[in-house]
N, C-alpha and C positions, 0 to 999 in steps of 0.2 A: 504494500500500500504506500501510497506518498505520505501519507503525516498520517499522527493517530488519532488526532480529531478528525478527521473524516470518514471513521469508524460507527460514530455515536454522537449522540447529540452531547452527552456531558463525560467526565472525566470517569464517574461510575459507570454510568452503559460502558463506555467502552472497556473499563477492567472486567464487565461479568461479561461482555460479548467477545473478549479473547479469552476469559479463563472457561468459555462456552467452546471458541473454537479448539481450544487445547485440547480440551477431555473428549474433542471428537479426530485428534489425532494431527489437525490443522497446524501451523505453525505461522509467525505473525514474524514479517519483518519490515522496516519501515525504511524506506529512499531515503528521507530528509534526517531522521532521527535517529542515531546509529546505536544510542543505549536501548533501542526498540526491536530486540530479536530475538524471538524464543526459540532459535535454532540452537542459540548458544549456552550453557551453563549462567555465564553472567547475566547473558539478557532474563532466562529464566527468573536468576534472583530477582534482577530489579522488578520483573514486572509481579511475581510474588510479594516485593517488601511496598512496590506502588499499589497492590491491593490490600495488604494489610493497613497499608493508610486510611484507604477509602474506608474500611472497614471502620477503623477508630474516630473518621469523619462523621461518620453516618450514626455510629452512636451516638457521637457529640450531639448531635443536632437533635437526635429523637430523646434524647435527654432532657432539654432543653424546653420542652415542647407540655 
């Protein structure tokens, strides 16, 4: 893909719309973005520790609430 916003409308869609494409055996790499590749061990991590963000976001907010 060219960027990872143009995956999803927000930062979430797109962590559960790659960690959607993973568990279907998919693999996600990004033209403009080079820390965006789940071909690679590292890219794995980061996009793992970028969804455990979202994760910790998204409690925040429903916390809040």
């Amino acid at each position: 893909m060219r960027r990872l916003d143009r995956i999803a409308g927000s930062e979430t869609m797109a962590i559960q719309t790659i960690s959607e494409l993973h568990a279907a055996g998919v693999n996600i790499k990004s033209l403009t973005e080079p820390d965006i590749d789940t071909t690679t061990p590292m890219g794995r991590a980061l996009t793992g520790f970028n969804r455990s963000l979202q994760h910790r976001l998204v409690g925040l907010i429903v916390g809040t609430r």
